[in-house]
C-alpha positions, 0 to 999 in steps of 0.5 A: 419631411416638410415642417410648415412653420406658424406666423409665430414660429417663423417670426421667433425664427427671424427675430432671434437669426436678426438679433444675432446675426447683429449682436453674436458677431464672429468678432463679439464671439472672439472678444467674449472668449479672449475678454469675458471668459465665454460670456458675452454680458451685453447680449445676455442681457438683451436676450433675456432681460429686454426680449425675454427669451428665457420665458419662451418655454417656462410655463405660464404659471411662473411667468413664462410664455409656455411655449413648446419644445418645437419654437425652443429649437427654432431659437436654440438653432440659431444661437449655435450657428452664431456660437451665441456666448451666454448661458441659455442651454445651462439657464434655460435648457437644464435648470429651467427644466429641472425646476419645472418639474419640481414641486417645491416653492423655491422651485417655483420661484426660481421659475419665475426669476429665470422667466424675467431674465433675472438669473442665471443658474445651471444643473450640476449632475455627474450622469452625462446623459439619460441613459447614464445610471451611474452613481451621482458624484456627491451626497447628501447626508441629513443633518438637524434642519438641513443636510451636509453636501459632499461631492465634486462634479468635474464639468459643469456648463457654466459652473463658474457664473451661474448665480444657482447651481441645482446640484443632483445628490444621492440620500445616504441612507436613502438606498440610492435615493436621488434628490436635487438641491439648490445652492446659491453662489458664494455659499461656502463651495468652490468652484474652478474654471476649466480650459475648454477646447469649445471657447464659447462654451465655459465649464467649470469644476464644481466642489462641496466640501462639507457643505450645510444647506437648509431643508428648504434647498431640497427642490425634490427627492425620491422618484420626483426627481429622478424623473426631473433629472432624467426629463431634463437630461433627455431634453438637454439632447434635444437642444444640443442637437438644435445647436448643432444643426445651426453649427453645421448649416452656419459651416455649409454657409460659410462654405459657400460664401468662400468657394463662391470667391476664391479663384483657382486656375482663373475661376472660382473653386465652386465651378469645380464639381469636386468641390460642388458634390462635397458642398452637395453632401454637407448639405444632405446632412444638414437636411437629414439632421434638420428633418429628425431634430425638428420630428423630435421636438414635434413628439416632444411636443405631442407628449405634452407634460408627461412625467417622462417622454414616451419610448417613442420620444426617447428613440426621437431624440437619439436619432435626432443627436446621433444624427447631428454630432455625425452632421457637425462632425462632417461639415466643421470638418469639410469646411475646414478643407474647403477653405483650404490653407487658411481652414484650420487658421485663427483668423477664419471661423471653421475652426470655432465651429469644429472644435464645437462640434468635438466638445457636443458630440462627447456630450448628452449622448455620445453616437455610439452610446445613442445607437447602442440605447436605440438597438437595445430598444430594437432588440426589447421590442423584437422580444415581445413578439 
């Protein structure tokens, strides 16, 4: 499938492969893991204080650029194949989702801060993808002005520095009613960094114990947010299989690079054709994933402001993730054995990149659970005839 890019596109493109190719270096990478814990502050607030990346999909009327789901990738595939250490996927990709589709003035206000680069947030909810319709680990029970939380979210992408945390609930007493909070940092709950296996990307163990907020936390409730919950979860999909596009197509390049140089037997390793083909089908995959990442964020797109996407959507954007975890899989681990001896070492990136592709694969939808929703949609549509 051949994607001509707009003017505007390409230079959102260029500016944020520029940008970070200067400012996500693997060096910049290693010291926000071993120094920041996962956060690089100096580029954070480059990209969304000073270049204003963060507005790039916030609608207009909170301050955002309203741009579509098709330039979000564009970005979001190039901070995955710089492993970029900031919190856009929680800020941008989960909480500003959430809170665009919530009718609350705090949720509106919210919008508008995220959009000038002003805070930093994340979603908090138990379900791992959209079609997880399992309980949501905390509660909510009303209290006189207010309502007391209790629960523990066991991984929340940047739990430990996010500055709000948009909590997803059941109502006690509310028949399973789902509803979304705001909480703000240091209010009484704790939360606990994890060790993660992916460096790059900080989770954090998040607890509310007994914990009052007032009424107007409450950003939405009800069917309102069930479906905020559930558009965002389904865009979170979309995004990590953006990352993870940039992920494998930065491990086919570093490939390259490193073939091209290593001599064997009194020539470079890349003359061979064993290692020709292998180079030759990562880079099949990663063209198949960027075909149905970027066909995804067109029907995204082609939805408009739906409550819900489409079916149709839906089914794009599962092929488009279970696609690319099968992608970042193949290629950290070809890049790992096309670098030979030195693949699985510290000192060399293809290990960075693989124990990224581990961590996404496991998350917003895993490629069985993918498949399964995709064949289930199959076997509902046969149904029907």
């Amino acid at each position: 499938m051949e994607f001509a890019l707009t003017q505007e596109q390409a230079m959102i493109r260029d500016a944020a492969v520029d940008v970070l190719g200067q400012h996500s270096t693997s060096l910049a990478v290693r010291l926000a893991m071993e120094q920041g814990e996962g956060f690089d502050e100096a580029l954070w607030r480059l990209v969304s204080a000073e270049l204003g990346w963060c507005a790039l999909s916030v609608p207009e009327a909170a301050g955002g650029a309203g741009l579509g789901a098709f330039e979000m990738i564009l970005l979001l595939e190039a901070m995955g194949g710089h492993l970029a250490c900031v919190p856009y996927f929680s800020t941008v990709c989960l909480a500003a989702t959430v809170l665009s589709h919530c009718d609350a003035p705090r949720a509106r206000e919210l919008l508008g801060r995220i959009a000038a680069g002003a805070l930093r947030a994340t979603l908090a909810s138990s379900r791992t993808w959209a079609g997880d319709r399992g309980d949501l680990a905390v509660c909510a029970e009303p209290i006189a002005g207010g309502y007391r939380l209790n629960g523990t979210i066991a991984q929340v992408i940047d739990g430990a520095s996010a500055e709000r945390v948009i909590v997803a609930a059941r109502l006690a007493g509310g028949a399973g009613q789902l509803a979304l909070f705001d909480i703000e940092a240091g209010a009484g709950w704790t939360r606990a960094p994890l060790a993660a296996l992916d460096g790059t990307r900080p989770i954090a163990r998040v607890e509310l114990r007994n914990l009052e907020v007032s009424g107007q936390a409450l950003l939405a409730q009800g069917a309102d947010a069930a479906h905020a919950l559930e558009r965002a979860a389904w865009f979170a999909s979309l995004a990590s299989a953006a990352e993870q596009l940039g992920a494998a197509q930065r491990c086919l390049d570093l490939t390259l690079a490193y073939v091209a140089e290593r001599v064997q037997f009194g020539r470079a390793i890349a003359s061979f054709q064993a290692v020709k083909h292998r180079c030759a089908q990562m880079l099949a995959y990663v063209e198949e994933t960027r075909s149905a990442v970027m066909g995804a964020a067109l029907a995204w797109d082609a939805d408009g402001g739906a409550v819900l996407p489409a079916m149709a959507t839906q089914l794009e954007v599962s092929t488009a993730k279970a696609s690319a975890n099968e992608t970042l899989r193949f290629c950290a681990q070809e890049a790992i054995q096309l670098h030979g001896g030195v693949g699985f070492t510290w000192e060399y990136d293809p290990q960075l990149y693989f124990k990224r592709g581990q961590v996404a694969s496991v998350s917003f939808g895993t490629t069985s659970a993918l498949r399964a929703f995709i064949a289930q949609q199959i076997v509902d549509e046969a149904m029907t005839w």
